[in-house]
C-alpha positions as CSV (number, residue, x, y, z in Angstrom):
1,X,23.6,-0.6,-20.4
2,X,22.8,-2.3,-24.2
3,X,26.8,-2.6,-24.6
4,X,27.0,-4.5,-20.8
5,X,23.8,-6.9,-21.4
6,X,25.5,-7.7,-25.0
7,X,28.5,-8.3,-23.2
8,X,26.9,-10.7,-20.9
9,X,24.9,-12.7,-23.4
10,X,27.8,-13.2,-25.2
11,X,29.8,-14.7,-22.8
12,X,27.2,-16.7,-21.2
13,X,26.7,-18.5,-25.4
14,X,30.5,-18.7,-25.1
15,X,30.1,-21.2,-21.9
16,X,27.3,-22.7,-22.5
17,X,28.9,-23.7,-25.9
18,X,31.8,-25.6,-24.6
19,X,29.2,-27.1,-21.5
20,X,27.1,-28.3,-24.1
21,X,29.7,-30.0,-25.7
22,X,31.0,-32.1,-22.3
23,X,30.7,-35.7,-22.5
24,X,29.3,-35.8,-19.1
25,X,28.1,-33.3,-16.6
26,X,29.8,-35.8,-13.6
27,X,31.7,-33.2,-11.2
28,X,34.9,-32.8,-12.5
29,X,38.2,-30.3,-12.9
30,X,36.7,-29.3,-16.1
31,X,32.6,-29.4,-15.0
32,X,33.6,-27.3,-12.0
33,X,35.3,-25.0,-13.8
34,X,33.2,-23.9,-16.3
35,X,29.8,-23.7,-13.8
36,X,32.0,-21.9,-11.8
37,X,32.5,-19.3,-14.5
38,X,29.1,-19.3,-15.7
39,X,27.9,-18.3,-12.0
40,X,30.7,-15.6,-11.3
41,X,29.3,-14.3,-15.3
42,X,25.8,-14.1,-13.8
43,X,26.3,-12.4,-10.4
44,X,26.7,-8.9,-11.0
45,X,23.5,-7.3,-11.4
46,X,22.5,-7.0,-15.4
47,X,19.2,-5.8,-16.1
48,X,18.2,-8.3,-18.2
49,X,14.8,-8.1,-20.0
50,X,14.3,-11.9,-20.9
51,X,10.7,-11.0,-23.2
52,X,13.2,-8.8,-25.8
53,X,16.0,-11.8,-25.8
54,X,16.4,-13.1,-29.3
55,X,14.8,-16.6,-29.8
56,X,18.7,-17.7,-30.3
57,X,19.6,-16.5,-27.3
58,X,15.9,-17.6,-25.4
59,X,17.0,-21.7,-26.6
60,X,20.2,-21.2,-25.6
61,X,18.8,-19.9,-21.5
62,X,15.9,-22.9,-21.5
63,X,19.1,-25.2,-22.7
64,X,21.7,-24.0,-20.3
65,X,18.9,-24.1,-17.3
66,X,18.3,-27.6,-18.3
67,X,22.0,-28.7,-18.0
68,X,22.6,-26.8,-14.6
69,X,19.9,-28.7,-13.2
70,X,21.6,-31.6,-13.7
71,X,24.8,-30.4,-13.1
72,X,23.7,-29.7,-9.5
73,X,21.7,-32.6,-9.1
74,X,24.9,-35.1,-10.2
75,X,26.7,-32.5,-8.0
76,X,24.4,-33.0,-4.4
77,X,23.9,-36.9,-5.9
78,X,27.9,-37.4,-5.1
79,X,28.4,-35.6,-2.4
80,X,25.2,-37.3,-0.4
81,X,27.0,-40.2,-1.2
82,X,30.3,-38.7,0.1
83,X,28.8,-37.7,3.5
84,X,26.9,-40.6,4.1
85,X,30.3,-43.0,3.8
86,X,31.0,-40.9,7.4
87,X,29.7,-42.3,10.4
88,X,27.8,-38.8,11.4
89,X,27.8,-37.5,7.8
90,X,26.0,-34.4,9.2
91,X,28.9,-33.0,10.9
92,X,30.5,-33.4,7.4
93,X,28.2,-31.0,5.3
94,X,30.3,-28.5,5.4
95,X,32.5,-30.1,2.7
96,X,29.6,-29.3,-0.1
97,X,31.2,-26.4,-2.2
98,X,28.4,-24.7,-1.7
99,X,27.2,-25.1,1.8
100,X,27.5,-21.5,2.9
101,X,25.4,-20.1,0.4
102,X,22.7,-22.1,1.8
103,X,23.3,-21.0,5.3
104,X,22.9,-17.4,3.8
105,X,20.2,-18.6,1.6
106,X,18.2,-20.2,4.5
107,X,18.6,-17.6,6.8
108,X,17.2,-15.3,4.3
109,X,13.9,-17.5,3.9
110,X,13.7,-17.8,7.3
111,X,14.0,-14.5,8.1
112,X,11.4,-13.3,5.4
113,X,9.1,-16.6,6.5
114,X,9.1,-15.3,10.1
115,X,7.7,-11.8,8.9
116,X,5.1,-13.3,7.6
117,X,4.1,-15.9,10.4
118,X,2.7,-15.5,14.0
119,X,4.2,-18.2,15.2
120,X,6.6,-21.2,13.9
121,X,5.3,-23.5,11.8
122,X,5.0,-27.1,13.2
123,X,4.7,-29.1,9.7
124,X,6.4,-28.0,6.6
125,X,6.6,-29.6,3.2
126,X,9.6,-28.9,1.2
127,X,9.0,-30.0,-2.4
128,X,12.2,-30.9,-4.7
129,X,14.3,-31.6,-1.6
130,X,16.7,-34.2,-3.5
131,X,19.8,-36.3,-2.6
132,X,21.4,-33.4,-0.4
133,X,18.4,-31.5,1.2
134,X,20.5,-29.0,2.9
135,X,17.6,-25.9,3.1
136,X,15.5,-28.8,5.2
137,X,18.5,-29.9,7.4
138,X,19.8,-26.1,7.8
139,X,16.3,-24.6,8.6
140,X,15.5,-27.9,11.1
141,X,19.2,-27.7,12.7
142,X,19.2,-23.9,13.2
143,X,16.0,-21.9,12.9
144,X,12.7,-24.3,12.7
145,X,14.4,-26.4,15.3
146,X,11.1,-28.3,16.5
147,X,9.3,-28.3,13.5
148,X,8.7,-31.7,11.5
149,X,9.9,-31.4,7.8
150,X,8.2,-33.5,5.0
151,X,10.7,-33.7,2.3
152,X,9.1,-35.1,-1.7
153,X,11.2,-36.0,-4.2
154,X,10.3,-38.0,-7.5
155,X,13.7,-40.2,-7.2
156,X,13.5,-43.4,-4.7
157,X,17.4,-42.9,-4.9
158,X,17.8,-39.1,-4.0
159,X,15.4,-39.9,-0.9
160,X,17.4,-43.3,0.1
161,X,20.6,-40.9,0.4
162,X,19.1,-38.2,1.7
163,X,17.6,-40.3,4.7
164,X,21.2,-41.9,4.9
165,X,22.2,-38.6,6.1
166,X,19.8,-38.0,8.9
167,X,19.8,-41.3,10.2
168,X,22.2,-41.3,12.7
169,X,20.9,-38.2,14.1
170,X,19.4,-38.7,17.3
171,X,16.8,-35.4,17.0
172,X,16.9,-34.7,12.9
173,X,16.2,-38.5,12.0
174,X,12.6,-38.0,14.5
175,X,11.7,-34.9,12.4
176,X,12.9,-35.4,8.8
177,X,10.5,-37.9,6.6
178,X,11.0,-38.7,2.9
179,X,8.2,-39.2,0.5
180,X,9.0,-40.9,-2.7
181,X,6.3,-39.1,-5.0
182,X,5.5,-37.0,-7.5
183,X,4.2,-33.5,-5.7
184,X,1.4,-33.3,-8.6
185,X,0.3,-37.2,-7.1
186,X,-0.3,-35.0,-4.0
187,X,-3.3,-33.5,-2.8
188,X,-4.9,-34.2,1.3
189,X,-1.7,-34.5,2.6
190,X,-0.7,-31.0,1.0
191,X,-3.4,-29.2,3.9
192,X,-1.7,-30.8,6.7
193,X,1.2,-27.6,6.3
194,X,2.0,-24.6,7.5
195,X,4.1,-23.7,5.0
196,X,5.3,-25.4,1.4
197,X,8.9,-24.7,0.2
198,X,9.2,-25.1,-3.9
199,X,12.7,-25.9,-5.0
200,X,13.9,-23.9,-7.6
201,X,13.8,-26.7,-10.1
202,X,10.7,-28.0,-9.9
203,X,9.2,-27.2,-13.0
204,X,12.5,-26.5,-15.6
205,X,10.2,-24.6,-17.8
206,X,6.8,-21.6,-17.4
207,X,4.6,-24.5,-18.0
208,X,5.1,-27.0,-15.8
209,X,5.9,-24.6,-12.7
210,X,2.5,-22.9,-13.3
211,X,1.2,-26.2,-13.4
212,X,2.8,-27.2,-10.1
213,X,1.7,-23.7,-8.2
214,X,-1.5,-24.6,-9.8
215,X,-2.0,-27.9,-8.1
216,X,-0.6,-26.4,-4.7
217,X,-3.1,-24.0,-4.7
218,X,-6.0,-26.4,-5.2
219,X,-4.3,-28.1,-2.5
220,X,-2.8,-26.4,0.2
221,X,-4.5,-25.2,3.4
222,X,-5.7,-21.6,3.4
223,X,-3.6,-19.4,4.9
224,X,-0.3,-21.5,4.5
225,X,2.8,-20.0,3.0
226,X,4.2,-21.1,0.0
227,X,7.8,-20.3,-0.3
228,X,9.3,-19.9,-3.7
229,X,12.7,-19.4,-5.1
230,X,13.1,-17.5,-8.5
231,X,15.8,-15.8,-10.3
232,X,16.6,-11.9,-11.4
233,X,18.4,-9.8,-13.7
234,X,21.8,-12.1,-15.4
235,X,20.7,-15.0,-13.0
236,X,17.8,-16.1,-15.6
237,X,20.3,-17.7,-17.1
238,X,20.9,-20.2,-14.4
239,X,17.1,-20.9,-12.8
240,X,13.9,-20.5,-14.0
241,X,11.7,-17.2,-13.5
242,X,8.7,-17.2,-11.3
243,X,5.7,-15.8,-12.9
244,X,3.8,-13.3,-11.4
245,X,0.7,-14.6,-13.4
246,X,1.2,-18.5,-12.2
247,X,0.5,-17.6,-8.7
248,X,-3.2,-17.4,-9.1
249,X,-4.9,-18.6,-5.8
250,X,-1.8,-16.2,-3.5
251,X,-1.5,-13.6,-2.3
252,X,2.4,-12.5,-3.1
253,X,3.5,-11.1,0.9
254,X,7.0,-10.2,-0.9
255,X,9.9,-10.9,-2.8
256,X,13.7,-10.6,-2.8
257,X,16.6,-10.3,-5.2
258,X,20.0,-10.8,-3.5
259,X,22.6,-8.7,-5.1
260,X,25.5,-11.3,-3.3
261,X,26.6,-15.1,-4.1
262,X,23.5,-16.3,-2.7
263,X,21.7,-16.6,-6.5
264,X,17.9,-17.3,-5.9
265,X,15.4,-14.7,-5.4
266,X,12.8,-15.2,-3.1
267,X,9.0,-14.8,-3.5
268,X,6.4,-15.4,0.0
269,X,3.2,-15.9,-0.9
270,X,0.0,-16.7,1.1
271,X,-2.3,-19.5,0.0
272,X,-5.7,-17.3,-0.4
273,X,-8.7,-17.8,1.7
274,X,-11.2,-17.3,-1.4
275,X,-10.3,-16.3,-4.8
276,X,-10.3,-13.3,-6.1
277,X,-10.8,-12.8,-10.0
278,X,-10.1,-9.5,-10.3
279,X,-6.5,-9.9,-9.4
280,X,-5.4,-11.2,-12.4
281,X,-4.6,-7.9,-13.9
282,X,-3.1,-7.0,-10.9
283,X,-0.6,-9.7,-10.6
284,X,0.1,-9.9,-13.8
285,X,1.1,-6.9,-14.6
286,X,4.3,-7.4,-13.1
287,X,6.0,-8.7,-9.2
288,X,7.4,-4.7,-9.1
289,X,4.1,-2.9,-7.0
290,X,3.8,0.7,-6.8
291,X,5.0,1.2,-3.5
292,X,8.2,-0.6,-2.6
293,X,9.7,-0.7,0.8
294,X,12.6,-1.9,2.2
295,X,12.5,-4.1,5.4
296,X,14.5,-2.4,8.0
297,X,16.9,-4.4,10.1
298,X,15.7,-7.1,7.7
299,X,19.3,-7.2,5.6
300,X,22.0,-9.4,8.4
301,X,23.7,-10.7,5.6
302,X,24.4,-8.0,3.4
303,X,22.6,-9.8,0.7
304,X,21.9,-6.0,-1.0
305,X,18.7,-4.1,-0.3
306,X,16.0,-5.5,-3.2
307,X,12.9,-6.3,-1.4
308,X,9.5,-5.3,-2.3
309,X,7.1,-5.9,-0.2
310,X,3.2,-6.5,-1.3
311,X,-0.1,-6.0,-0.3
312,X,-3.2,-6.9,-1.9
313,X,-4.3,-3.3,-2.1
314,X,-1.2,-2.2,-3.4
315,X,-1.5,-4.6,-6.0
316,X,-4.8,-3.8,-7.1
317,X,-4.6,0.4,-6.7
């Protein structure tokens, strides 16, 4: 096991060596290429205990997480622009590279959201949504199909393409609104939803993510769902880690850690109605609870069988 995580880590310095050293991070033969072979490194599951990484190999992660966030925001950035040269650019999506993984991806969340609700949500906020929001146009084409979806983004540009794209669809372009803001600007509107998607890089380090779930749970409505996505095992490397201790305020529902192509993990939690001090302990000492059961009929995908699923009591015996 000591002799397969070395392995890893040592080819994951390898790549991120000769990605650090592109003169742009534009899609390209050679930008393709070597993402492409730092995902396929980071699929397999690798136990990876990130707290006994050297400090080396620690700069080298925050680094490489850092440059794939940009690498897939260049990435959605030109092919938003692609699809929206088409006259029904939606019918086009299909051409991202990476499109099914997001069907799979947003099935998952969906699936895991509908657990955890009594009925569909009406209003949802997705926060990070970016040029190419696929998780909001998948989830509003598919499975949330009457639902109105609030995207934020930071970037007046990501939200001018992204609204390109839905424009010229009759039901999506009634239901899809772009705010240009900065989520942590945020606050009475954050009540108005049912449930709050987090994008994966929101927050490119611990610090700000705790700071962002710290301001959603000041802000959201109690009750509502915030749905997170996280990385596990080799895929630490490529996204940042949720902490269990940042999600003061929720209750964690449960989590998931697909074992497929699909690369995010995925955490449910529920906005608390009052808050409860003496969780702390409980949360943080570790997402893994003492009883962990696996979802039956849950798994359509064969996305691999790593759920847990939480209570508060669990957490706390």
């Amino acid at each position: 096991m000591e002799y397969e995580q070395e392995s890893l880590v040592g080819k994951v310095s390898e790549i991120y060596e000769k990605i650090s050293r592109l003169e742009s991070l534009n899609p390209s033969k050679q930008v393709n290429s070597l993402f492409t072979q730092l995902v396929l490194a980071c699929i397999p599951p690798c136990p990876i205990d990130i707290t006994k990484l050297s400090n080396r190999i620690m700069e080298i992660r925050s680094k490489l997480i850092t440059l794939c966030g940009k690498a897939e925001g260049l990435l959605e950035s030109h092919y938003s622009t692609l699809l929206g040269s088409y006259e029904s650019p939606l019918n086009h999506v299909s051409l991202f590279p990476y499109y099914s993984n997001y069907l799979k991806l947003s099935h998952l969340e969906f699936t895991m959201l509908s657990q955890n609700l009594t009925q569909l949500p009406t209003k949802v906020a997705f926060v990070g949504s970016g040029p190419l929001p696929l998780t909001s146009i998948i989830l509003a084409s598919y499975h949330l199909k009457t639902t109105a979806f609030h995207n934020y983004d930071i970037e007046p540009m990501a939200n001018s393409k992204a609204c390109n794209l839905v424009s010229s669809d009759s039901d999506l372009s009634k239901r899809m609104f772009f705010h240009t803001s900065d989520i942590m600007n945020v606050s009475d509107e954050l009540k108005e939803y049912e449930v709050v998607f987090l994008a994966a890089l929101v927050g490119m380090n611990n610090e700000e993510k705790a700071q962002v779930i710290d301001h959603l749970a000041k802000n959201m409505a109690p009750g509502a769902i915030l749905l997170l996505r996280s990385a596990h095992g080799a895929r630490v490397f490529l996204y940042p880690v949720i902490d269990p201790c940042d999600l003061q305020g929720f209750e964690v529902l449960s989590v998931f850690h697909p074992t497929d192509e699909v690369i995010n993990s995925i955490v449910v939690a529920r906005k608390k109605s009052t808050p409860m001090i003496s969780l702390n302990q409980g949360l943080c000492s570790g997402i893994m609870p003492s009883k962990c059961s696996e979802i039956h009929g849950f798994n359509p995908l064969n996305h691999g069988n790593m759920i847990e699923e939480l209570t508060i009591d669990e957490q706390l015996s």
